[in-house]
NUTIRO-691869 format. One record per residue (C-alpha): residue in three letters; x, y, z. Coordinates in steps of 0.001 Angstrom, whole numbers, padded with zeros to 6 digits, always signed. Example, Ala and Ser with C-alpha at 12.3 -4.5 7.8 and 13.67 -1.06 7.14 Angstrom:
REM residues 2
Ala+012300-004500+007800/Ser+013670-001060+007140/
//
This chain:
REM residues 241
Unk+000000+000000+000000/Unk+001081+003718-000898/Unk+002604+005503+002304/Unk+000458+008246+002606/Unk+001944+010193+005642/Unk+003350+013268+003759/Unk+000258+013778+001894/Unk-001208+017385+002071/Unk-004279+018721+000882/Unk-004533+019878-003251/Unk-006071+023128-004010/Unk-009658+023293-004709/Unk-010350+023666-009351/Unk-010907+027374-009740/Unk-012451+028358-013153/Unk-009556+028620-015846/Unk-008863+028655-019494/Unk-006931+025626-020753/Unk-006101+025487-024728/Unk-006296+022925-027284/Unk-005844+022495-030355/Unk-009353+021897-031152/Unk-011473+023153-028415/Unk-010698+025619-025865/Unk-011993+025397-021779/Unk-013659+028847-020391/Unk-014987+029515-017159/Unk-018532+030649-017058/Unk-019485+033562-017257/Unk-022853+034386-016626/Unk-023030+038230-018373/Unk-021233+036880-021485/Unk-022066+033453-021378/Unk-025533+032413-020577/Unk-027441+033671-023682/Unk-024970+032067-026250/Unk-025104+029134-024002/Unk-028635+028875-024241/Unk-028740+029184-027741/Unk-026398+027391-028741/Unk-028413+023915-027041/Unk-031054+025137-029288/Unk-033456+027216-026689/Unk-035386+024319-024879/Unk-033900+021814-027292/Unk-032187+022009-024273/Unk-034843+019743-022122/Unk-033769+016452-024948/Unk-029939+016904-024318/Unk-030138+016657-021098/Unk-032898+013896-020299/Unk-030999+012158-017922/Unk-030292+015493-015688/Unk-031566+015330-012178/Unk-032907+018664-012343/Unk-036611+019418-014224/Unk-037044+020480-017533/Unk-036411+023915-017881/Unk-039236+026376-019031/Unk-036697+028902-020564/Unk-033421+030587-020086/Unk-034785+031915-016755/Unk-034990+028410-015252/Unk-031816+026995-016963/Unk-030214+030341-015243/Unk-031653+029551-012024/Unk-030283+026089-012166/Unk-026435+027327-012954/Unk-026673+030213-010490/Unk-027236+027235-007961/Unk-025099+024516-009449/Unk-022439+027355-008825/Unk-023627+028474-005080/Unk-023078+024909-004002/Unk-019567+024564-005590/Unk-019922+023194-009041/Unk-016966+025133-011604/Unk-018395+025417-014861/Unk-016215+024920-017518/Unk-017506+026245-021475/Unk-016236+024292-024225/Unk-015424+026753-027365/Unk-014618+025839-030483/Unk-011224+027018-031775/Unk-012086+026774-035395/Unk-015991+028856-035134/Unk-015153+030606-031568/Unk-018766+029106-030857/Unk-020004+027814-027854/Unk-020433+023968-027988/Unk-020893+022257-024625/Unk-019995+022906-021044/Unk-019033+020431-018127/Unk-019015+021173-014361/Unk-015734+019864-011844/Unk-017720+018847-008692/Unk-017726+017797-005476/Unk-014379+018258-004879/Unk-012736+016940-001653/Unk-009533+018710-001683/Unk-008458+017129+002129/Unk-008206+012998-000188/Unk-007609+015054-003836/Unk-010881+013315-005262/Unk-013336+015568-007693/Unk-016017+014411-009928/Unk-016628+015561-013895/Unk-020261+016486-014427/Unk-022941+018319-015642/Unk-021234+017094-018770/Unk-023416+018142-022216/Unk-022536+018454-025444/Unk-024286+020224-028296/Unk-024481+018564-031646/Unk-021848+020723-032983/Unk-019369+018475-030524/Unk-020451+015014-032249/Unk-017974+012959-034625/Unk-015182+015187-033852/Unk-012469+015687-032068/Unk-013603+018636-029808/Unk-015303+016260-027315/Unk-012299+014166-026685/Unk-009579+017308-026519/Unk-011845+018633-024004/Unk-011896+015871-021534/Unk-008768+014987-022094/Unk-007920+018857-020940/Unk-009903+018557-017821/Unk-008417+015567-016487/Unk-005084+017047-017308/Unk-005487+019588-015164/Unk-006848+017887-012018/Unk-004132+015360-012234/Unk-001239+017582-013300/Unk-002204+020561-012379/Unk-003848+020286-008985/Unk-001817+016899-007999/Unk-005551+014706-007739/Unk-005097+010849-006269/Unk-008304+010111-008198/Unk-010767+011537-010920/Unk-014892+010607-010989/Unk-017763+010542-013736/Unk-021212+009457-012412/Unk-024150+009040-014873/Unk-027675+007748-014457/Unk-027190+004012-015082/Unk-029434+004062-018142/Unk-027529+006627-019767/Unk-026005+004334-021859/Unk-023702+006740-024278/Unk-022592+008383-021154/Unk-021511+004829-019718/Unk-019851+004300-023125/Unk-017631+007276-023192/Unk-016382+007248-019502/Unk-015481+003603-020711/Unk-013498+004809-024113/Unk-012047+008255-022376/Unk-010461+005206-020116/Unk-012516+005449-016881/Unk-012896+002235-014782/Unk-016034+001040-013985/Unk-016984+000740-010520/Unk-020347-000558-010004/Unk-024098+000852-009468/Unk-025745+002946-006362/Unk-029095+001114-006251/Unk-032102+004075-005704/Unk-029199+006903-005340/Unk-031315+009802-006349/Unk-034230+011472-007361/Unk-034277+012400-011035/Unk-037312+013932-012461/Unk-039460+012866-010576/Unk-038402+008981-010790/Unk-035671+006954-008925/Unk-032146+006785-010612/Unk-029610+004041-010274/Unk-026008+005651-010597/Unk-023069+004515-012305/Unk-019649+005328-011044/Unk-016254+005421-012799/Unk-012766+006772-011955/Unk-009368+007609-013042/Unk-006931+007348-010661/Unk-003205+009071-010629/Unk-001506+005670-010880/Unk-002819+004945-014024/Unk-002901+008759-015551/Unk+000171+008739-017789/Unk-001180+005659-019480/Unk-004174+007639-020373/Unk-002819+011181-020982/Unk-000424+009510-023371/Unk-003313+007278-025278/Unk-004912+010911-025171/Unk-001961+012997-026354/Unk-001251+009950-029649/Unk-004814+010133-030696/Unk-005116+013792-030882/Unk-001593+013999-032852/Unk-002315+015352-036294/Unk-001134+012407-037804/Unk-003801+010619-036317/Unk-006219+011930-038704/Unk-006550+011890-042561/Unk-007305+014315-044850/Unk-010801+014583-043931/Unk-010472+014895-040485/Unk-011135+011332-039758/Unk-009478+009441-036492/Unk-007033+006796-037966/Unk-006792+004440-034698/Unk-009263+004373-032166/Unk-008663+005901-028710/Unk-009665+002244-026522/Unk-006913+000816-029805/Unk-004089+003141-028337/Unk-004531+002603-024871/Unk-004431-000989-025297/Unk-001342-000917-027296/Unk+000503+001380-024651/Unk-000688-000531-021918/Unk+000728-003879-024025/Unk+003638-001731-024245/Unk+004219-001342-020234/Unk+003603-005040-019808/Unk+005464-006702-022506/Unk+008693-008202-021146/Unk+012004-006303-022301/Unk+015103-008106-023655/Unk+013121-011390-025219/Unk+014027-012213-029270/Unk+010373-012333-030864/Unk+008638-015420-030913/Unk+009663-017579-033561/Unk+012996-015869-034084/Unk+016352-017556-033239/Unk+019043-016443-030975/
//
């Protein structure tokens, strides 16, 4: 087991700006932000993004307003995803519960517009995120939650190269019917697997000339994590001495 005497607390996330090449990370801001926001989820489009929210559908901006307004009172850091290319607003995602004292904070409030799908811009911005809790603030461990019948959102954690963990039977409340949670993690021990997986599918040459991903992310991963395991100093099989 890890001797754990000389830990010290991290620092709490604060909003920031992190680049990318494809998609850059802005704090929210409510007097530039929430109008383009709004709009750019398509008005109360909004309501079938988010289905599997806790919260209740929102009747217009003033209600999704409400909602961030409190999401930030009780601690949430909301995080805008922009798209380099357009400069447009494309999705947002939330670092919560954070628990600074055992460097543990959870992703969430995760939503993407439809400008975000079958590119890269999704995947940069994760990727970003966890980058900075692990390198930046020094996390021991990284969390996405969904509602367990949230199936795409069970499918990325899995291909961003989150660990399962299990289900919290009747955890919540969500719109007025019980939700089952889902849990996954990231942990520090097995970041630089994943930030380099991260960092080989986002190289340019990782994409042909129409923007297409060459290998897969989960491909990558596997191969690095082959890679680590593989024993050194052995002729290949088949081969003679």
């Amino acid at each position: 087991m890890s001797d754990l005497s000389n830990w010290t607390p991290r620092p709490s996330p604060q909003p920031i700006t992190l680049e990318g090449r494809f998609v850059r990370l802005l704090p929210y801001d409510r007097a530039v932000h929430l109008a383009a926001l709004w709009e750019a989820f398509g008005g109360l489009e909004i309501n079938a993004r988010l289905i599997y929210f806790a919260q209740p559908d929102f009747a217009g901006i003033e209600d999704f307003d409400r909602w961030l307004t409190a999401c930030q009172a009780g601690g949430w850091v909301t995080e805008l995803f922009q798209s380099v290319e357009t400069g447009a607003l494309v999705g947002m995602a939330n670092y919560m519960r954070a628990d600074p004292a055992n460097g543990v904070v959870e992703v969430g409030g995760v939503a993407h517009t439809l400008a975000m799908a079958r590119s890269p811009l999704s995947t940069e911005a994760h990727y970003l995120m966890a980058r900075h809790v692990f390198d930046d603030l020094g996390y021991r461990r990284y969390e996405w939650k969904c509602n367990n019948d949230n199936a795409p959102s069970k499918a990325t954690a899995l291909r961003l190269g989150f660990t399962f963990e299990g289900v919290f039977r009747q955890h919540m409340l969500s719109k007025g019917g019980n939700r089952d949670t889902a849990w996954f993690s990231m942990i520090d021990g097995e970041w630089p697997l994943i930030k380099a997986a991260f960092e080989a599918w986002l190289a340019p040459e990782n994409f042909d000339a129409e923007g297409r991903q060459i290998r897969r992310l989960e491909e990558i991963r596997a191969e690095l994590a082959h890679e680590e395991v593989a024993p050194s100093g052995l002729a290949p099989s088949g081969s003679s001495s």
